[in-house]
C-alpha positions in Angstrom: 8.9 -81.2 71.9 6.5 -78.0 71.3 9.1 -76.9 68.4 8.8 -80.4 67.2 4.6 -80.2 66.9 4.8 -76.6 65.2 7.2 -77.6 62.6 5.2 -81.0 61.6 2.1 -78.8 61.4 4.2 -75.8 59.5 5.8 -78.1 57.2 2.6 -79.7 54.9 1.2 -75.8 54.9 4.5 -74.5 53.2 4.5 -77.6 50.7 1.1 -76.6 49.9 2.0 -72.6 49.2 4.8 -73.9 46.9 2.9 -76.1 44.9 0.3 -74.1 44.3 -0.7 -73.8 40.5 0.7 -71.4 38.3 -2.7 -69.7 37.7 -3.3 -69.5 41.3 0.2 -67.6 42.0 -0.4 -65.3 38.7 -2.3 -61.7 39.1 -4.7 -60.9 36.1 -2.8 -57.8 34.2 -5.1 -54.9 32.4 -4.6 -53.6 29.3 -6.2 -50.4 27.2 -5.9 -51.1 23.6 -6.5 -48.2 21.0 -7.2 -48.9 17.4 -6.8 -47.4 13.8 -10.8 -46.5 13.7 -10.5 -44.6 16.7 -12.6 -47.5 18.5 -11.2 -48.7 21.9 -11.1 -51.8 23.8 -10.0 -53.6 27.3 -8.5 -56.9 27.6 -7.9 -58.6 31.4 -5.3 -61.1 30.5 -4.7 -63.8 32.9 -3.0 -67.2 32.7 -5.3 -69.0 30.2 -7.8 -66.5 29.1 -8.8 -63.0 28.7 -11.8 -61.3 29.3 -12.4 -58.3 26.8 -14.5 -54.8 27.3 -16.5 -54.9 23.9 -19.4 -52.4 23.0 -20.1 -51.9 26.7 -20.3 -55.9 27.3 -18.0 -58.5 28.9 -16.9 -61.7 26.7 -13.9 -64.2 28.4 -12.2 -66.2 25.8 -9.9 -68.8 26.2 -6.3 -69.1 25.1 -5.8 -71.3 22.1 -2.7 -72.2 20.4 -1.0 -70.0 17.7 1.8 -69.8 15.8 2.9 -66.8 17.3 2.1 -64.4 20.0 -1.0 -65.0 21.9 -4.7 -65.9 20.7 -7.6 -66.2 22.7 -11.2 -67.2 21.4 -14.7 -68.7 22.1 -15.5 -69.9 18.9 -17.0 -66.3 17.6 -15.0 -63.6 18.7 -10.9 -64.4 18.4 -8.6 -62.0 20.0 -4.7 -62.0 18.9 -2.0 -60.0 20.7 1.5 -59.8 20.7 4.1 -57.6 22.2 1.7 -54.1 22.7 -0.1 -54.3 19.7 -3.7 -56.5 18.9 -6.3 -57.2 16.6 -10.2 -58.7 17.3 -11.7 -60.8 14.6 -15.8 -61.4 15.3 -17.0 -64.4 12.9 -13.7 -64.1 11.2 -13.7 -60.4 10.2 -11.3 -58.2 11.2 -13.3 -55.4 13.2 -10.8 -54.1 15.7 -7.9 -53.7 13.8 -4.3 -52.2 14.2 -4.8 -51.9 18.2 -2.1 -50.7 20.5 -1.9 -50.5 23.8 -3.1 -46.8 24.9 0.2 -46.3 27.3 2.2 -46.6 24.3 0.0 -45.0 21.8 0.3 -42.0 23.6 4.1 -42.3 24.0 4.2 -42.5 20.2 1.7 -39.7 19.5 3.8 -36.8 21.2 7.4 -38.2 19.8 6.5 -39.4 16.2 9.0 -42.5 17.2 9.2 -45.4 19.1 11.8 -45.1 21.5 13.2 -47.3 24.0 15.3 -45.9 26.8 17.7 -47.9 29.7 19.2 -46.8 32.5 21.1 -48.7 34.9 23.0 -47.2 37.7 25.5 -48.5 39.8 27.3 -46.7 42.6 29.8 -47.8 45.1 31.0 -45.9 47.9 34.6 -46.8 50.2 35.8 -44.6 52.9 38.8 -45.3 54.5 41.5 -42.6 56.3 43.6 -42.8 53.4 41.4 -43.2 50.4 38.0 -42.2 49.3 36.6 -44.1 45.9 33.1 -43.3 44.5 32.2 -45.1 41.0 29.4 -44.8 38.8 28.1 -46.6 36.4 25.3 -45.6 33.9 24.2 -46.8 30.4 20.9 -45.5 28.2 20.2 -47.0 25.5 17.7 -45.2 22.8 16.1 -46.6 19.9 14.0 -44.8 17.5 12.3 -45.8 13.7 14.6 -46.7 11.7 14.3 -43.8 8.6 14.5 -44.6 4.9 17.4 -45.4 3.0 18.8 -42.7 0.6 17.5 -42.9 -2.6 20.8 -43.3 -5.3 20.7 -42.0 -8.7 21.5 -44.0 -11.2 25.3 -43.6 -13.2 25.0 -41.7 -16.1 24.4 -43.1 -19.5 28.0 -43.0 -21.3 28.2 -40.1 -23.9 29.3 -41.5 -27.2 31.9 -39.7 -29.3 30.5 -38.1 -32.9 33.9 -38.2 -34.3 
């Protein structure tokens, strides 16, 4: 009967955890964004806005609908991000512009590329008195800029006979 009374009481409490709204359940994430102009930014992203790190003053803008990406604004300052890279717009001039995130600013800065790299491993071991088996699995994948195509001459003119 006890077991009874702890799991009517336990019951509504888990319901509650699991229905908790999405922006209750989702941890803000930081970013360090690093721009053409040398100027430098923060933006604390959570589930409908961002608050940004400006000139040594806090602004929080709301998310707003856009046709890609993300965009935040508050009717002044309009920030747009996508992927690692962003752009700030104050009365609808571009003043932060070409931004990336710092992380991979700096990973671009010593290579010269942008490179992606995967590893997945995978191993399996079996010991039995007859037969030992050990397998392992590993794939990278690397991507860098893609370089320019070769320039092509163009075919000689044909030479036309004097005779």
């Amino acid at each position: 009967m006890k077991g009874m009374r702890i799991g009517a009481f336990l019951l509504p409490v888990a319901v509650a955890i699991v229905t908790l709204p999405a922006e209750a359940q989702q941890q803000p994430t930081l970013y360090s964004y690093q721009c053409d102009d040398g100027r430098t930014f923060e933006a604390e992203y959570s589930s409908n806005a961002a608050t940004l790190e400006l000139d040594n003053r806090s602004v929080t803008l709301a998310q707003i609908p856009a046709a890609s990406g993300t965009r935040y604004s508050d009717g002044q300052i309009t920030l747009y991000s996508q992927g690692n890279e962003a752009f700030i717009e104050v009365n609808g001039d571009r003043l932060y512009n070409n931004c990336i995130t710092q992380d991979f600013a700096a990973e671009e800065a010593t290579t010269g590329e942008t490179i992606t790299e995967e590893t997945t491993t995978r191993e399996t071991s079996e010991e039995s008195v007859t037969q030992e088996s050990v397998t392992t699995e590993q794939t990278t994948t690397q991507q860098t800029s893609p370089q320019p195509a070769p320039q092509t001459s163009p075919d000689p003119a044909p030479v036309r006979a004097l005779w």
